[in-house]
C-alpha positions in Angstrom: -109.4 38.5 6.7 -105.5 38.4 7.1 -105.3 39.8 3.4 -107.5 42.3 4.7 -105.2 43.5 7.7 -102.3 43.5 5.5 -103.5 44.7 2.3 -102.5 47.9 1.2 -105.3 50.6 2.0 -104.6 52.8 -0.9 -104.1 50.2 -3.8 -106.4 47.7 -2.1 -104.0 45.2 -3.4 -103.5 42.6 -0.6 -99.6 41.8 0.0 -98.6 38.4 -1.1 -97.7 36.7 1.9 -97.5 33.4 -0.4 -94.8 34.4 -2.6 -92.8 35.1 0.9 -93.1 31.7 2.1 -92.5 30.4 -1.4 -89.2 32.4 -0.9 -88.5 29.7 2.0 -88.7 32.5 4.8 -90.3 31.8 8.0 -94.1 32.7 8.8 -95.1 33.2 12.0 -99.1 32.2 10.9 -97.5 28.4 9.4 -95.8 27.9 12.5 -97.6 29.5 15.3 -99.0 25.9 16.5 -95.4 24.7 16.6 -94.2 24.3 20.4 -90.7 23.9 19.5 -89.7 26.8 18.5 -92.9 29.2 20.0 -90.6 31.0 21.7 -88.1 32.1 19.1 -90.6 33.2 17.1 -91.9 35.7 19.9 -88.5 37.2 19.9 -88.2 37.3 15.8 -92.1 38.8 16.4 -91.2 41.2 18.8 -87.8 42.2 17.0 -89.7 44.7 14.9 -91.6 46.3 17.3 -88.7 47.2 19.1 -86.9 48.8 16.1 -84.2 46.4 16.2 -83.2 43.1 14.0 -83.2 39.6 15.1 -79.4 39.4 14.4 -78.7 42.6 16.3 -77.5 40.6 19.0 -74.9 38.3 16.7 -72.1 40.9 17.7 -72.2 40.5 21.3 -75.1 38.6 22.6 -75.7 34.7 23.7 -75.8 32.5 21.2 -78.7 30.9 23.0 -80.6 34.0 22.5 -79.8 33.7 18.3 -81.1 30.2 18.2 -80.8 27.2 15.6 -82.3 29.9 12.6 -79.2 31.9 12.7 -78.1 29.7 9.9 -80.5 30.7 7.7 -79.6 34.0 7.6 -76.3 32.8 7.0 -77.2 30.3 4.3 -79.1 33.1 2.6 -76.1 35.6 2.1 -75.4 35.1 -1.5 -78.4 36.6 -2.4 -78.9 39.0 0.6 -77.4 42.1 -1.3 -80.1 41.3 -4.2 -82.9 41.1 -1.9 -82.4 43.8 -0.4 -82.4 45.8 -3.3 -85.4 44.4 -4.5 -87.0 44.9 -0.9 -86.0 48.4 -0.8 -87.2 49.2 -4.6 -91.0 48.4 -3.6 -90.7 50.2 -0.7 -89.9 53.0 -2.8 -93.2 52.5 -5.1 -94.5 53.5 -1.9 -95.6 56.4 0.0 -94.4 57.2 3.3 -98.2 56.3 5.1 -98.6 53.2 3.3 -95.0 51.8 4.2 -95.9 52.8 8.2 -99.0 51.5 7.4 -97.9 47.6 6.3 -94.9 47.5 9.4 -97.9 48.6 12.1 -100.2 45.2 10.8 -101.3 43.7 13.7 -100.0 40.5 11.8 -97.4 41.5 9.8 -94.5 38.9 9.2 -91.4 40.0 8.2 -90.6 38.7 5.0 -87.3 37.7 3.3 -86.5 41.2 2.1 -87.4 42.6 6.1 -85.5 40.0 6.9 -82.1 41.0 4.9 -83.3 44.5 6.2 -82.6 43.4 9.5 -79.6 42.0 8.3 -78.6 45.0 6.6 -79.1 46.9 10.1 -76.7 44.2 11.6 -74.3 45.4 9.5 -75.0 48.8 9.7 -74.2 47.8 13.7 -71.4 46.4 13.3 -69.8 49.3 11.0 -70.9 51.4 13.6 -68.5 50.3 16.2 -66.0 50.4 14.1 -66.5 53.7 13.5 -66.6 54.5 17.0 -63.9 53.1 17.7 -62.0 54.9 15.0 -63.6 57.7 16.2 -62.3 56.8 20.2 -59.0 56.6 18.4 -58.8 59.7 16.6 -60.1 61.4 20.1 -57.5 59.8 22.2 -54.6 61.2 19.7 -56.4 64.6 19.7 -56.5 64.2 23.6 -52.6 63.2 23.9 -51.8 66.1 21.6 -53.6 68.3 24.0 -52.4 67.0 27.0 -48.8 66.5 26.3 -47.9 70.2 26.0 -50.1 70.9 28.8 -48.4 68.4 30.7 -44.5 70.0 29.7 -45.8 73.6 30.9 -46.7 72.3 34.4 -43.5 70.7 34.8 -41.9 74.3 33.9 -44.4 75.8 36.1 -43.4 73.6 39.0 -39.6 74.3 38.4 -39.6 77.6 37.8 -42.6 77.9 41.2 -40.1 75.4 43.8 -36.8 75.0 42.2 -35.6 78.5 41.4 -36.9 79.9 44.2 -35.4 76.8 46.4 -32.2 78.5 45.0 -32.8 81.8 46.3 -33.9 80.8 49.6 -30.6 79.0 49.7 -28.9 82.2 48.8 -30.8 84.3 51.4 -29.9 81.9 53.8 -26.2 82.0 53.1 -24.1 83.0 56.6 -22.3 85.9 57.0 -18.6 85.8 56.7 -15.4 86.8 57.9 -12.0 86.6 56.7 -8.6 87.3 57.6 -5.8 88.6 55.2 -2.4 89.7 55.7 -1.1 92.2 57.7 -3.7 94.9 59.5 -1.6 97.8 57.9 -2.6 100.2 60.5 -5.8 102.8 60.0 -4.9 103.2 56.0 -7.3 102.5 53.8 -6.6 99.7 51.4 -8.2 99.7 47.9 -11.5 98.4 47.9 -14.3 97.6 44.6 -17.2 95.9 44.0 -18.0 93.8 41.4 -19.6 90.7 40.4 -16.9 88.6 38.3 -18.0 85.3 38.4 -21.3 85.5 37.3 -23.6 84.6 40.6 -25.4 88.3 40.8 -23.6 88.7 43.9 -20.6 91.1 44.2 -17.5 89.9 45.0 -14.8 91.9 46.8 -11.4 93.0 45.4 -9.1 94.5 48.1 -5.9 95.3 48.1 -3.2 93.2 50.9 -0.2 93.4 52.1 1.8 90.3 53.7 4.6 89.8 55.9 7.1 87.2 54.8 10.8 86.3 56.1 12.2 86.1 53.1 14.3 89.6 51.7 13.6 91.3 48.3 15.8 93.5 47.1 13.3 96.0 46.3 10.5 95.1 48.2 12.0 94.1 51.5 10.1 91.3 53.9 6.4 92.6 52.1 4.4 90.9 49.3 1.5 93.1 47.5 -1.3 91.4 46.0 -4.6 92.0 44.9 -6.9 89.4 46.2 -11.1 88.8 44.7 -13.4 87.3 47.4 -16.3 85.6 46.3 -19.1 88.1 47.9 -21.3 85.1 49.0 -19.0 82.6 50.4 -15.4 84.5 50.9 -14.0 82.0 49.6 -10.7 83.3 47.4 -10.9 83.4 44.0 -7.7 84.5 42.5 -4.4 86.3 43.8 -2.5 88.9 41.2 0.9 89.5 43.0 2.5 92.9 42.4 5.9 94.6 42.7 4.1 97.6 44.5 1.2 98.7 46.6 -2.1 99.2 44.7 -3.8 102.2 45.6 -6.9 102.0 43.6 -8.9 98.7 42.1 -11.5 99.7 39.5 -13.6 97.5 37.6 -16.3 97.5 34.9 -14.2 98.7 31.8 -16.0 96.7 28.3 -12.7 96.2 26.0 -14.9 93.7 23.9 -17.5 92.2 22.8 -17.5 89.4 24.9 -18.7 91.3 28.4 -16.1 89.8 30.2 -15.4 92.3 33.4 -12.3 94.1 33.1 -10.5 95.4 36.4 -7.9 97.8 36.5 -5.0 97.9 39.8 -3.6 101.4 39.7 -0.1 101.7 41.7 2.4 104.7 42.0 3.7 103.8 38.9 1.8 100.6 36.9 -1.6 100.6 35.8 -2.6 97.1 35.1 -5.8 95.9 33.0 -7.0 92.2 34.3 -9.6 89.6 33.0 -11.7 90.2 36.7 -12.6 86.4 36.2 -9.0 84.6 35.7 -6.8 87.1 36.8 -5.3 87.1 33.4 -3.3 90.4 32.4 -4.8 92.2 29.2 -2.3 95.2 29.3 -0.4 97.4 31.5 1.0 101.0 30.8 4.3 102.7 33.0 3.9 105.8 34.4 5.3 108.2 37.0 4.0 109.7 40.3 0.5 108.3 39.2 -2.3 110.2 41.9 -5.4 109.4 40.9 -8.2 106.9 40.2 -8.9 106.5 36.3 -11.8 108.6 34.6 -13.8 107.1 32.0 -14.0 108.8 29.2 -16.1 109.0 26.0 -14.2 107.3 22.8 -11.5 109.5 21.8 -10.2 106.8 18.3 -13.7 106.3 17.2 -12.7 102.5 18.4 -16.2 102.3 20.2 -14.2 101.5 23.4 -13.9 104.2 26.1 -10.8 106.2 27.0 -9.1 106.4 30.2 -7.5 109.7 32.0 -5.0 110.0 35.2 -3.4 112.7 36.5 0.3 112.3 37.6 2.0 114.9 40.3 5.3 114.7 39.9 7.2 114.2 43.7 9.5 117.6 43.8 5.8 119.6 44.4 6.8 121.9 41.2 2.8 121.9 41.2 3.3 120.9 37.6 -0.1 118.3 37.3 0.0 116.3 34.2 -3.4 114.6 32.4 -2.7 111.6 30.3 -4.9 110.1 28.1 -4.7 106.1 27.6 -6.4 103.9 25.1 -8.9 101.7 27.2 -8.5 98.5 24.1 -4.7 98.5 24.3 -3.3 100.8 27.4 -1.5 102.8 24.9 -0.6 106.5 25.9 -2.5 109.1 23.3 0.0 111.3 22.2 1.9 112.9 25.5 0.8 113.8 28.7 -0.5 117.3 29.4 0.9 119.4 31.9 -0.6 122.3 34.2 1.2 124.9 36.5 -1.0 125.1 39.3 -0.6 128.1 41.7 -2.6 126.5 44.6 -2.2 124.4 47.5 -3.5 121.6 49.3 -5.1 118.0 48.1 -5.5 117.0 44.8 -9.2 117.7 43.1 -10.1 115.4 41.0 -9.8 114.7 38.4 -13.7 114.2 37.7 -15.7 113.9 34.3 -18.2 116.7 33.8 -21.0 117.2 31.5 -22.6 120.6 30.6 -26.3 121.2 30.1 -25.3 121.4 26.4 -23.3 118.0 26.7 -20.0 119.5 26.0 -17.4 117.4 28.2 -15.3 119.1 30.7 -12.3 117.8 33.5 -12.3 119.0 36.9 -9.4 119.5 38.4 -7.1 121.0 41.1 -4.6 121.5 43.9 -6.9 123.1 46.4 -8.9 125.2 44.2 -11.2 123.5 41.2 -10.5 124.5 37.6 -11.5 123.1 34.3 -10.9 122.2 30.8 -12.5 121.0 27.9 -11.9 117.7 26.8 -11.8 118.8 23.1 -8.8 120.8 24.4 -6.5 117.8 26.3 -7.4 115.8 23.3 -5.8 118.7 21.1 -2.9 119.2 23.3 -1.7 115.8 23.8 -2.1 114.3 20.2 -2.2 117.5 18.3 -5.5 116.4 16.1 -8.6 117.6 15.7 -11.1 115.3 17.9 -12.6 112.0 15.5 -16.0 112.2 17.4 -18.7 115.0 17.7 -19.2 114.9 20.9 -15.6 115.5 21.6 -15.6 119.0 19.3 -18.2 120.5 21.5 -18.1 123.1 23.8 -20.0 125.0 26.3 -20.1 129.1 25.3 -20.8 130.0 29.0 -18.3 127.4 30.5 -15.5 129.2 28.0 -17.1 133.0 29.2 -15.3 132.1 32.6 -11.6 132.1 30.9 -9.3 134.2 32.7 -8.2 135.5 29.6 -8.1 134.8 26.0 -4.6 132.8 26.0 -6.1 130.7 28.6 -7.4 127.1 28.3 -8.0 127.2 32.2 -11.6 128.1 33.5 -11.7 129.2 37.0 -14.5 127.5 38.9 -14.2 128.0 42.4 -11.5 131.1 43.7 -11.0 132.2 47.1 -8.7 132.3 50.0 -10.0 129.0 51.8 -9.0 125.8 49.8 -11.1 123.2 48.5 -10.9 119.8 50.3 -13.6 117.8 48.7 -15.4 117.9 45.3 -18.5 115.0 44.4 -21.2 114.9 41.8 -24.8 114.9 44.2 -25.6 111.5 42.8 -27.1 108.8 44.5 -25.1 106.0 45.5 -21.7 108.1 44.5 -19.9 107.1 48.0 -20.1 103.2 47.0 -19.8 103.6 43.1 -17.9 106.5 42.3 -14.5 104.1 41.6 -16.7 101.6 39.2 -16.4 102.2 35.3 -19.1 101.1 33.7 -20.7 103.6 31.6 -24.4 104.2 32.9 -22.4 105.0 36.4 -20.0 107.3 35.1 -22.6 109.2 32.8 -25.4 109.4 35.6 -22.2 111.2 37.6 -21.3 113.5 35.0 -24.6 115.1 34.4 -25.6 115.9 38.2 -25.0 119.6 40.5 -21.8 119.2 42.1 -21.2 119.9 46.1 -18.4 121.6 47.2 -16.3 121.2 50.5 -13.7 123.8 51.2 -12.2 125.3 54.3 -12.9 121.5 56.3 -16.3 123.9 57.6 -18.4 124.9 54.5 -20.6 122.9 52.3 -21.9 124.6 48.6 -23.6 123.2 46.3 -22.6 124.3 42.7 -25.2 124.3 39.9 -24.5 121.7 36.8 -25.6 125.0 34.4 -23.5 127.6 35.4 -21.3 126.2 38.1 -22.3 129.0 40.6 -23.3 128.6 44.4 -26.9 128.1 45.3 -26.1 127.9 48.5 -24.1 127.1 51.7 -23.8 125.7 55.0 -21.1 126.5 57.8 -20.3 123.4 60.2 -17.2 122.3 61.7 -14.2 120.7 60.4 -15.5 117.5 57.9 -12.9 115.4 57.8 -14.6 112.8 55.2 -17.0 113.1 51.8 -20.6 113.7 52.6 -23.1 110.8 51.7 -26.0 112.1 49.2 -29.2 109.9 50.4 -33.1 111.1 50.2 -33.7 111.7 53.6 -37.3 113.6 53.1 -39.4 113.3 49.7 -39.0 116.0 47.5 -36.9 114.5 45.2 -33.9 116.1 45.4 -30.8 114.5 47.2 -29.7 115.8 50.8 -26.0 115.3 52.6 -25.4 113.1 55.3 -22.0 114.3 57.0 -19.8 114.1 60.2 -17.3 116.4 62.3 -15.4 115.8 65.2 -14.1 117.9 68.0 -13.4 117.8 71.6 -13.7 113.6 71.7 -17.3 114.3 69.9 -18.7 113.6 66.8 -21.8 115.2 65.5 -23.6 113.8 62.6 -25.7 116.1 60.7 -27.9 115.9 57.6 -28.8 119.0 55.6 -31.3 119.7 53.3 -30.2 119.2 49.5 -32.6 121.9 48.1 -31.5 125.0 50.4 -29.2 124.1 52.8 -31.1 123.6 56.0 -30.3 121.7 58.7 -32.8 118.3 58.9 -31.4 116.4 61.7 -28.1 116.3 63.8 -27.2 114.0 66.6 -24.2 113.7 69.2 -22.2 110.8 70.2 -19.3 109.8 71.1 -15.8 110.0 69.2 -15.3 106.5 67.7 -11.7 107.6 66.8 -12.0 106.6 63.2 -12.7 108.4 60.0 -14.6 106.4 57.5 -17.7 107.8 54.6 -21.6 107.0 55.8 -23.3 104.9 53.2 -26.4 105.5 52.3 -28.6 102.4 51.2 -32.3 103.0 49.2 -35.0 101.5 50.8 -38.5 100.8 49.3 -40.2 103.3 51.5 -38.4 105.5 48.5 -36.1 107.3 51.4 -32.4 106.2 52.0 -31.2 104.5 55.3 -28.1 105.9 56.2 -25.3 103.4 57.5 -22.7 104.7 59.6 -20.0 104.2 62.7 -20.0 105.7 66.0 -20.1 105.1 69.9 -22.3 105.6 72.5 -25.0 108.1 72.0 -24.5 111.6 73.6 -28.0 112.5 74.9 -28.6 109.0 76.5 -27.4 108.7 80.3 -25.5 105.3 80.1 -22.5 104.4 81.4 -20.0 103.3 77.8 -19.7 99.5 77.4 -16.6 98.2 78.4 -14.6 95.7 76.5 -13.3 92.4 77.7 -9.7 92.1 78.4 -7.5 88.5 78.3 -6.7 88.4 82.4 -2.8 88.8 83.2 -2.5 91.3 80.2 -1.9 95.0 80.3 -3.5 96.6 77.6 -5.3 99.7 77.5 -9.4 99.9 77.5 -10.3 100.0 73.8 -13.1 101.5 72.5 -16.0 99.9 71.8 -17.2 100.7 67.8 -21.3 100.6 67.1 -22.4 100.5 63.3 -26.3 102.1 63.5 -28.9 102.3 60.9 -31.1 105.7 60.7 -34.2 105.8 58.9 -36.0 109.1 58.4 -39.5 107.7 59.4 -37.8 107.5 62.4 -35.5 110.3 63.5 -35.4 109.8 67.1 -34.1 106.5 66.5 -31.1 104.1 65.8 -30.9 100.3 65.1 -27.6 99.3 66.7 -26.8 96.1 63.8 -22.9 95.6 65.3 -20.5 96.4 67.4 -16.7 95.6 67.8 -13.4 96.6 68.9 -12.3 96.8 65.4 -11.1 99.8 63.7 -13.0 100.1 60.5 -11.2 101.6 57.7 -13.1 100.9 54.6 -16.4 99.9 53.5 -18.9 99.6 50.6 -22.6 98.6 49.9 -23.4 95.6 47.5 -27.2 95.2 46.7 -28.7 91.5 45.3 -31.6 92.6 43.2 -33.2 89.2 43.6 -33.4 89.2 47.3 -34.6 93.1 47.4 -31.6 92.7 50.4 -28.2 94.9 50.7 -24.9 93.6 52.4 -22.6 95.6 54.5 -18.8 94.7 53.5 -16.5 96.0 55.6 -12.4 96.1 56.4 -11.1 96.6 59.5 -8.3 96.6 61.1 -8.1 93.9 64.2 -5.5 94.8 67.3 -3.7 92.1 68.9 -3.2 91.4 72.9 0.7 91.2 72.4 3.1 93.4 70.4 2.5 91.1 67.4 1.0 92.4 64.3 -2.5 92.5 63.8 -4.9 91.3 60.9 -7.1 92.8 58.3 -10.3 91.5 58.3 -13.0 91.5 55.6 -16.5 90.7 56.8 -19.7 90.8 55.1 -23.0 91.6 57.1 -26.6 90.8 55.2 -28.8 94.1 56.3 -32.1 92.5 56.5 -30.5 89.8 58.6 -28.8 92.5 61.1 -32.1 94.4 61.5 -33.7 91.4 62.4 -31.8 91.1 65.4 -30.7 94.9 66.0 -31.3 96.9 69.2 -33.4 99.7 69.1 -31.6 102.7 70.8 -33.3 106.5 71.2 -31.9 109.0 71.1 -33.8 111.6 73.5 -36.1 110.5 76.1 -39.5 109.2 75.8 -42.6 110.4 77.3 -44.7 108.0 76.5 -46.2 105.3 79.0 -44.9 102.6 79.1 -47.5 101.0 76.6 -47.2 103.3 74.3 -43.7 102.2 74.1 -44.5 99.0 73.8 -46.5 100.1 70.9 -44.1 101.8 69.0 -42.0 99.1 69.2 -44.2 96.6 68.0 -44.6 99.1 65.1 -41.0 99.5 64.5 -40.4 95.9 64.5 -43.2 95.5 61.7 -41.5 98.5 60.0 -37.9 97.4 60.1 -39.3 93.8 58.9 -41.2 94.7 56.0 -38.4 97.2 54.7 -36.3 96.2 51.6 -33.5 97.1 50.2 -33.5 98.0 46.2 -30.3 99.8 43.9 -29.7 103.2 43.8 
């Protein structure tokens, strides 16, 4: 009957369980009355019913649960690898049925070759977990690979999301400072620039000073000149240049080389001297006479790819005989000789001022109370008696050269008349703050723009950039300063914000850019100083403009006194307010300072970063006794001073009281959400 349940159902050939047990394997039908070992043989009888082999458990199981016939297995492993084979070989005789067939006998035994099957299985196991753990291996590499990169980006995620910003917060929160520097030298205007020289994105400020000192020169007397660079974020000094004579003008921004160092020049009566604006060092300096003028950048004149230089010397008898002359900007040598001008006018000196036409021919604007001009192909001609190197210098302008006088003439009258001209600025933004820099993108943005006309101290023009002639003009009072282009409505084109005083009032008026209308005028009181508005862009796309006066005119208050030292006898000084107007709102000022100071210079440095302007001004600080006074350089963050500025109108309100209320819960929102940006 047992052959019958294990015989083969196709062949009906019964399997020889004899030759197994000849084999010395176990058989479950010998031993199932044996007590001993009834209970291993249920686990070796089960093992196949549950797809696994008794020795699967070798690797990590109990060796209680292997038992005493583990050693058979392992006494059998010289010939397991033959076995097998031959086990696997009549399986293969087989089909697939009969093979499932034998292994589900209700009796089935395994026999030696199921046995080493099993074995085979074990290890089959056991080079399973190796490859696994080859495998976990290989994944944990792949993961480290992965994660390590990932790992390096957060960290530059982290320092470039806290870190940098940690420094700009630091920045923002820098104080405002104040410094005191030589003598106050009365209401003139020292030189003043802008420029960033060390490197921190903030400009630093280079002025001009003069000190007192007991000891005598023999040509200088008991004064020392200097030129002095404040860092713009700390005021701390950074370098002192001592010179044998007052410096009138500080420009900086000329590229000599390659190396992008800032250059500055210090223009005096007679020296113009080029310094390294980060050390101080001198590069080159060139002598001249009766020097009255700023420098002009020009375009390359020795096809050096450097930029030129011109100044304009007046020589001290008044034989109105104005001289241009042309200086190397690499070296500071004079180009050929200067070029001289018999001027029949009278009255400040124009220029000179770097124009370009429509058909980019360059021209110099010049004059003594009237404006002429001159090609710069022409100067170059003059002066060095060769043709120009570069094309742009041989150009010229067929309807600038229609305006000639005459033939003979090189001269082209511009503007004629029996009033004289007193100011002449390209309507560029920003020109008030800029227009003594010399970098190139300034400078060409200036040359290319209408230019506006003041003549007579009471008329404003504004003179086309293609044909120079007037497109229109406004009559005011006497202007005793430049007018400050800003964009006080939106349609794109510039506007002028000026002033005029008369009577012990100042009226501040801003007309429009496009036709000359008036746009908005206010009174106040005359602050007894002259000194250019600045106009500062604001994100809104309109220009805030920045400017000194006293108390308004329209509001009845009685004018804030100043404090005076007890037991001294001094006069009542006037008290000096610096106010912000926005166009948004017209009908109001933000009061940011106020002082007893006497301003006399000032500029507008923008930090890019912080979308924030600062407010550097000089002033000129009285003293309670006869002793001399100090000039002081302060340096006022905008966003800072608005925070805390005083809202003044300037006509009366008829709104309730909430309403007012209102409005200035919307101006404080408006005023704290406005940024600053360049021009």
């Amino acid at each position: 009957m047992i052959m019958q349940l294990i015989g083969d159902p196709l062949n009906n050939k019964a399997y020889d369980v004899k030759k197994g047990s000849e084999l010395g394997e176990y058989d479950p039908l010998t031993q199932a009355d044996s007590e001993d070992e009834s209970e291993e043989d249920d686990l070796v009888l089960n093992y196949p019913r549950n797809g696994l082999g008794r020795d699967t458990f070798h690797g990590g199981g109990s060796a209680k649960l292997r038992g005493p016939r583990s050693g058979r297995h392992e006494s059998a492993g010289d010939d397991a690898q033959e076995d097998e084979d031959d086990w696997r070989e009549r399986l293969a005789g087989k089909s697939q049925p009969d093979r499932d067939e034998v292994k589900r006998g209700r009796y089935w035994s395994p026999s030696r070759e199921d046995r080493e099957q099993l074995g085979g299985c074990e290890l089959r196991v056991h080079g399973t977990d190796e490859e696994d753990k080859r495998m976990r291996r290989k994944n944990a590499m792949r993961a480290s690979f992965f994660l390590l990169p990932l790992v390096c980006t957060m960290v530059l995620v982290l320092l470039c999301a806290f870190l940098i910003p940690c420094q700009k917060g630091a920045l923002a929160k820098r104080p405002q400072w104040e410094r005191a520097l030589g003598d106050a030298g009365g209401v003139t205007p020292p030189a003043l620039a802008l420029w960033d020289v060390n490197g921190d994105s903030v400009d630093d400020v280079l002025l001009s000073v003069t000190e007192l000192t007991n000891d005598t020169h023999p040509t200088q007397g008991n004064k020392i000149y200097s030129a002095v660079i404040l860092c713009g974020a700390t005021g701390q000094l950074l370098w002192r240049k001592v010179t044998w004579e007052p410096v009138m003008y500080i420009q900086c921004g000329l590229q000599i080389s390659a190396k992008a160092q800032p250059v500055c020049l210090l223009i005096g009566k007679s020296t113009i001297m080029a310094v390294n604006g980060t050390t101080g060092e001198n590069l080159w300096s060139v002598l001249l006479k009766n020097i009255e003028s700023q420098a002009v950048l020009l375009p390359d004149l020795q096809g050096d790819s450097i930029p030129d230089l011109l100044i304009a010397t007046l020589p001290a008898d008044e034989s109105l005989d104005l001289s241009l002359t042309l200086i190397s900007g690499q070296t500071g040598a004079i180009l050929g000789h200067s070029v001289s001008f018999n001027l029949t006018g009278q009255g400040k000196l124009i220029g000179p001022l770097l124009h370009e036409t429509q058909l980019g021919a360059p021209y110099i604007l010049f004059g003594l109370g009237n404006v002429v001009a001159i090609s710069l192909r022409d100067i170059f001609i003059r002066a060095t008696s060769k043709l120009p190197m570069t094309t742009a210098l041989r150009r010229k302008d067929p309807g600038w050269e229609g305006m000639k006088k005459t033939n003979s003439s090189s001269l082209i009258q511009i503007v004629r008349g029996s009033e004289r001209v007193d100011f002449l600025l390209p309507l560029v933004a920003g020109f008030g703050t800029n227009h003594n820099n010399l970098d190139t993108a300034s400078n060409l943005n200036s040359s290319k723009r209408n230019l506006v006309l003041v003549y007579g101290f009471s008329k404003i023009s504004l003179l086309r950039q293609r044909d120079v002639h007037k497109q229109w003009t406004f009559n005011s009072a006497p202007i005793r300063c430049l007018p400050t282009p800003g964009h006080f409505n939106d349609d794109g084109i510039l506007d002028l914000f000026f002033q005029h005083s008369a009577n012990g009032i100042m009226k501040a008026q801003v007309i429009d850019g496009a036709n000359g209308h008036l746009l908005w005028t206010a009174k106040f009181a005359c602050p007894h100083l002259v000194l250019e508005t600045a106009a500062v862009s604001t994100s809104t796309g309109l220009s805030a403009f920045i400017f000194w006066a006293s108390e308004p005119m329209g509001e009845q208050k009685n004018i804030t006194k100043a404090t005076v030292v007890p037991g001294v006898a001094a006069a009542e000084p006037v008290i000096r307010k610096l106010f912000l107007l926005h166009p948004a709102y017209p009908t109001i000022l933000l009061e940011l300072a106020s002082t007893t100071d006497t301003s006399v210079a000032a500029a507008v440095s923008y930090e890019e970063h912080q979308k924030d302007a600062t407010y550097i001004s000089v002033s000129s600080r009285p003293t309670p006794d006869s002793a001399p006074g100090a000039r002081i350089v302060k340096s006022m963050r905008l966003r800072a001073a608005m925070a805390k500025g005083q809202v003044v109108p300037l006509s009366q309100s008829n709104k309730t009281g909430t309403d007012l209320k209102l409005d200035l819960f919307e101006l404080n929102k408006f005023y704290r959400h406005l940024f600053f940006k360049q021009q």
